[in-house]
C-alpha positions as CSV (number, residue, x, y, z in Angstrom):
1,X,-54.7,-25.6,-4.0
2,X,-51.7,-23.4,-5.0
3,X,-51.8,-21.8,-1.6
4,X,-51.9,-25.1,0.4
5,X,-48.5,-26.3,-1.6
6,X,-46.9,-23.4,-1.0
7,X,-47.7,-23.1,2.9
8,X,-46.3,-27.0,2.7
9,X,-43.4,-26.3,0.9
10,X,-42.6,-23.1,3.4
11,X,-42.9,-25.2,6.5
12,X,-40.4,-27.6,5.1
13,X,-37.8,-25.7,4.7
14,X,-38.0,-23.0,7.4
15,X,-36.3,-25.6,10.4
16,X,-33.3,-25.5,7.8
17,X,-33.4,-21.5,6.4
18,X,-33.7,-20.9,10.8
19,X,-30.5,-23.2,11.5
20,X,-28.5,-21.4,8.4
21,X,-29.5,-18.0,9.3
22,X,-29.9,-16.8,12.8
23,X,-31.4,-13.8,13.4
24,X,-29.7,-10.8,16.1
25,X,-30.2,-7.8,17.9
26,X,-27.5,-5.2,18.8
27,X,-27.7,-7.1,22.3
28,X,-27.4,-10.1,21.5
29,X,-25.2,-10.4,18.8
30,X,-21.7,-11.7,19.3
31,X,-18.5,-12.1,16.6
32,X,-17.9,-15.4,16.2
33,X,-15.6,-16.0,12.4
34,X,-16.4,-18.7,10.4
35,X,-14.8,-21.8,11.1
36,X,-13.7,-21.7,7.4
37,X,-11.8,-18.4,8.1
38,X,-8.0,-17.7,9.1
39,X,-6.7,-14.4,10.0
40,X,-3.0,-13.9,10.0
41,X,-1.4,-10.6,11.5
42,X,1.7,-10.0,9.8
43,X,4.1,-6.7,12.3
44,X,6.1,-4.6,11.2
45,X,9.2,-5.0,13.1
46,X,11.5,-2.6,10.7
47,X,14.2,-0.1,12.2
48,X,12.0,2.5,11.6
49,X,9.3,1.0,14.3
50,X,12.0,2.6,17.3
51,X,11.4,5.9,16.4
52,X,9.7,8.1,18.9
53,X,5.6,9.0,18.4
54,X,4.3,11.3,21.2
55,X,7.3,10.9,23.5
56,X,7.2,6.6,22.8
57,X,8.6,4.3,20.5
58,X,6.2,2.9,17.5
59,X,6.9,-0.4,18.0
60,X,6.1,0.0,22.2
61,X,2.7,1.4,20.8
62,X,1.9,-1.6,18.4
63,X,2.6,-4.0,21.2
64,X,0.5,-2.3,23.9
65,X,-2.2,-2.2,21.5
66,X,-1.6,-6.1,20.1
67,X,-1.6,-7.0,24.3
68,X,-4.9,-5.3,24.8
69,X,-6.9,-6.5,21.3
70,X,-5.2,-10.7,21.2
71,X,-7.6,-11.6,24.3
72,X,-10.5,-10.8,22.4
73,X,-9.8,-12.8,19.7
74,X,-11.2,-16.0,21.5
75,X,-10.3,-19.2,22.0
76,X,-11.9,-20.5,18.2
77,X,-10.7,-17.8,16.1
78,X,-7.8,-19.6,14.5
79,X,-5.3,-17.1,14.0
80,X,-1.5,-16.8,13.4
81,X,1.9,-14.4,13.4
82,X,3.8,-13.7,10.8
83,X,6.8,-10.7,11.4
84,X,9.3,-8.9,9.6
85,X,12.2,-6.7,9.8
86,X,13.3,-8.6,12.3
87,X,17.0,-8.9,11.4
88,X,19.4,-7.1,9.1
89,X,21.3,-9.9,7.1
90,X,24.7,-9.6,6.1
91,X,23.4,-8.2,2.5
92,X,20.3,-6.4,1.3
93,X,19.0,-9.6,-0.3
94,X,19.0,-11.4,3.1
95,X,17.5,-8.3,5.1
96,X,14.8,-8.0,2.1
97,X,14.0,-12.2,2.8
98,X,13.8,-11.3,7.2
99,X,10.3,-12.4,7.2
100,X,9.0,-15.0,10.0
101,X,6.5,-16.8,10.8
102,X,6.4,-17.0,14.6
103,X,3.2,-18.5,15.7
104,X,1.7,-20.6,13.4
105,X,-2.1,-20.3,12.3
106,X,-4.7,-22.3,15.0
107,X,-6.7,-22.1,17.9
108,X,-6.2,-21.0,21.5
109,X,-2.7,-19.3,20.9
110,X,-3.2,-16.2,21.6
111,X,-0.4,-16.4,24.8
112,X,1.9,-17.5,21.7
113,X,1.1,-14.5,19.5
114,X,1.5,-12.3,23.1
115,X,5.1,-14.2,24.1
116,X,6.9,-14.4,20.5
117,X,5.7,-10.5,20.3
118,X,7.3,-9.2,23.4
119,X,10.5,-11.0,22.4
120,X,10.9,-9.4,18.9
121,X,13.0,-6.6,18.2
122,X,12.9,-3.9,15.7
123,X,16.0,-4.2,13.5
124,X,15.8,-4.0,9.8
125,X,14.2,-3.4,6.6
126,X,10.7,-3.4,5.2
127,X,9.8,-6.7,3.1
128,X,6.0,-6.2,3.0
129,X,5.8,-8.4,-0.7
130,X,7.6,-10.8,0.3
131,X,6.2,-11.5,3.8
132,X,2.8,-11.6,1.8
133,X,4.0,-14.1,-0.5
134,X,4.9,-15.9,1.8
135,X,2.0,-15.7,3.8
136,X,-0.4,-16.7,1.2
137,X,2.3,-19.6,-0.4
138,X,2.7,-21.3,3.0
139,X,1.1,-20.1,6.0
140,X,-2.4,-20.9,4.7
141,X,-1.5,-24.6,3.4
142,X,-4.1,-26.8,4.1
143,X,-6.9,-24.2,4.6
144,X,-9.7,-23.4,2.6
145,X,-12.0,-20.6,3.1
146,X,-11.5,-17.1,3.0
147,X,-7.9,-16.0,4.0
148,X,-7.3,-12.9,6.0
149,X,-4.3,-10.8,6.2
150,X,-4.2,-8.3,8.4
151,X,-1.2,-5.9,7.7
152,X,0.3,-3.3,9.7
153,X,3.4,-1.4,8.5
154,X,5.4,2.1,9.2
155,X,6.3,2.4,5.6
156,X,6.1,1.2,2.7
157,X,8.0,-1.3,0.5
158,X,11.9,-1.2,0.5
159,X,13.1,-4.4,-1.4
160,X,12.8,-3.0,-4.8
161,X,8.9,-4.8,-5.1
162,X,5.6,-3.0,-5.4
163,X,3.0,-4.8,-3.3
164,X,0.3,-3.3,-5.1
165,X,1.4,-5.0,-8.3
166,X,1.6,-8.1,-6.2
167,X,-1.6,-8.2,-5.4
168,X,-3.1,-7.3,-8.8
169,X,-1.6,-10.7,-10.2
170,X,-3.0,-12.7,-7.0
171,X,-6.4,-11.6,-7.7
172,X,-6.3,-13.0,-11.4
173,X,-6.3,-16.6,-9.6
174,X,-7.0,-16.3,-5.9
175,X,-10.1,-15.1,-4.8
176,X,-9.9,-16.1,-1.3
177,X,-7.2,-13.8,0.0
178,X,-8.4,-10.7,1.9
179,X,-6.1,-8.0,3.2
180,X,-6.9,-5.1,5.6
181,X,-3.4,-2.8,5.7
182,X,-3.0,-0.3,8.5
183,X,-0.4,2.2,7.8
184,X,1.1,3.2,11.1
185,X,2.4,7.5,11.1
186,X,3.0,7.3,7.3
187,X,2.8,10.6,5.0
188,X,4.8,9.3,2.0
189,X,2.0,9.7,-0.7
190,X,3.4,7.0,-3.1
191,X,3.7,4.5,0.4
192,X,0.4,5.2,1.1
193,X,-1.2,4.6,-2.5
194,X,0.4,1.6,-2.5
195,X,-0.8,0.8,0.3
196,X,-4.3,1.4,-0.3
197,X,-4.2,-0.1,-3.3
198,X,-2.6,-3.4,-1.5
199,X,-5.9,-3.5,0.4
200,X,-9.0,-2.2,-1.8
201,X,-7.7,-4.7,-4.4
202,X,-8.5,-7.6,-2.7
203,X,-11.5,-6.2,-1.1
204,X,-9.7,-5.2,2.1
205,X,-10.1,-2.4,4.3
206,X,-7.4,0.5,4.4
207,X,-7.0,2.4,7.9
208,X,-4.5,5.7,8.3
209,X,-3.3,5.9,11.9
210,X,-1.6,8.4,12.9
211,X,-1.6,8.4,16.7
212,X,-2.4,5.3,19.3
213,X,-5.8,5.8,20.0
214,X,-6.1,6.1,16.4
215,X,-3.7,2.5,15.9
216,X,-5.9,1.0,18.3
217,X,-9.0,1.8,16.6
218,X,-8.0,0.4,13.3
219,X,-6.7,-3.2,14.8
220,X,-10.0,-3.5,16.8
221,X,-11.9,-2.7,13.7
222,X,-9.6,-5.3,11.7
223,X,-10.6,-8.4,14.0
224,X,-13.9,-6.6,14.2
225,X,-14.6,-7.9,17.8
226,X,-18.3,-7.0,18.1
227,X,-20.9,-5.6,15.4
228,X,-24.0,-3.4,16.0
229,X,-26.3,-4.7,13.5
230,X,-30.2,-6.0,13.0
231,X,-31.1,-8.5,11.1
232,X,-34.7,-8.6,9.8
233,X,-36.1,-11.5,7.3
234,X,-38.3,-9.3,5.2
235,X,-40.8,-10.8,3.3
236,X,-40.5,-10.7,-1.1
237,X,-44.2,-9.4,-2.1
C-alpha cells in the first residue's frame, strides 16, 4: 500500500519538478539569465586606459573586445553601463565623483551600450568605490534578484577609499550583490588584493588579464555566454 502512495504522490509532482528543472546536454544547452538577474558593466575609462599595451592603447583593446562580446548578450538579458574616469573635475573631489551611468539597465540595448562606448574618452581618475556605490544605491532601484557587477579596471582605487572594505560592510546587509572584477595589465600587489578581495567577498569571480586575448577571455567568461554542462536527475536510494 505504501508503494502505491508513493508511485501516486511521484506522478503528481513530476509535470511540476519537469517544468522547474529542465534537463541539458552540452548540445543543447543554451545561457539564458534569469529574468530576476541584472548585470551591470561598470569601464574603466581612467587616464591610465591611453597607455600603450602591445603597440595599442588599453582603452582601444577594452572596446574591441566590449564590440565583439555585447551581441551575445541577447536581446532578454537586461543589462546596463555604468563608466568612470570619464572627466577630470576642476578638484580631486569632483574627478573622484566622475562616475556615470550611460545606459541604463534593460533589454535590447545593446546598440546603446556599443554607441555611448565608442563616444567615451579616457581622461581621469580611478573612482572604483564610489562608481560601486553608486551602482548598487541607484542603478539597481526597483530590481530584485541577484545583482551583477561586472567590473573592469587598470588600477586600483585612487580616491583615498578601499573597495575591499566597501564591500565587506555590503555583505553584512546585502546578499544579492555579486561582483566579478577583471584587472586589466595590473602588477601593483596591494591593487590586485584589493581587488580580489572586492570580488571573492561577494562571491564573485576575479580574472588577471594581462594581454587581449587574455581580456577577452575573462569578459566572455563574465557574461558566461554558453556552458558545457550535463545535467543528470539521479535517483536518492
Amino acid at each position: 500500500m505504501k508503494v502505491i502512495i508513493l508511485i501516486a504522490v511521484l506522478i503528481s509532482i513530476l509535470p511540476a519538478y519537469a517544468e522547474s528543472y529542465s534537463v541539458h546536454t552540452p548540445k543543447t544547452y543554451q545561457y539564458a539569465p534569469q529574468e530576476s538577474e541584472r548585470t551591470l558593466f561598470i569601464l574603466d575609462f581612467s587616464n591610465s586606459m591611453n597607455e600603450y599595451l602591445d603597440g595599442r592603447r588599453k582603452v582601444d583593446l577594452m572596446l574591441e573586445t566590449m564590440r565583439d562580446i555585447i551581441p551575445k548578450l541577447g536581446k532578454n538579458t537586461s543589462v546596463g553601463l555604468r563608466v568612470y574616469g570619464h572627466r577630470m573635475g576642476f578638484t580631486p573631489f569632483e574627478a573622484c565623483r566622475a562616475s556615470t551611468l550611460l545606459v541604463p539597465i534593460g533589454t535590447s540595448n545593446a546598440s546603446d551600450i556599443e554607441h555611448s562606448l565608442f563616444k567615451t574618452k579616457a581622461t581621469g581618475m580611478t573612482p572604483i568605490t564610489y562608481s560601486l556605490k553608486e551602482a548598487v544605491k541607484n542603478d539597481f532601484m526597483g530590481f530584485s534578484g541577484k545583482k551583477h557587477i561586472i567590473l573592469l579596471t587598470d588600477g586600483g582605487e585612487n580616491c583615498d577609499e578601499s573597495p575591499c572594505k566597501w564591500v565587506m560592510e555590503l555583505i553584512k546587509v546585502r546578499k544579492d550583490v555579486v561582483i566579478d572584477v577583471i584587472a586589466f595589465n595590473i602588477t601593483e600587489e596591494d591593487d590586485l588584493a584589493q581587488l580580489e578581495c572586492t570580488s571573492l567577498v561577494t562571491g564573485g569571480k576575479f580574472y588577471s588579464a594581462n594581454t587581449a586575448a587574455e581580456l577577452a577571455r575573462s569578459l566572455n567568461s563574465t557574461i558566461n555566454v554558453k556552458k558545457d554542462v550535463e545535467a543528470k536527475i539521479i535517483p536518492n536510494y
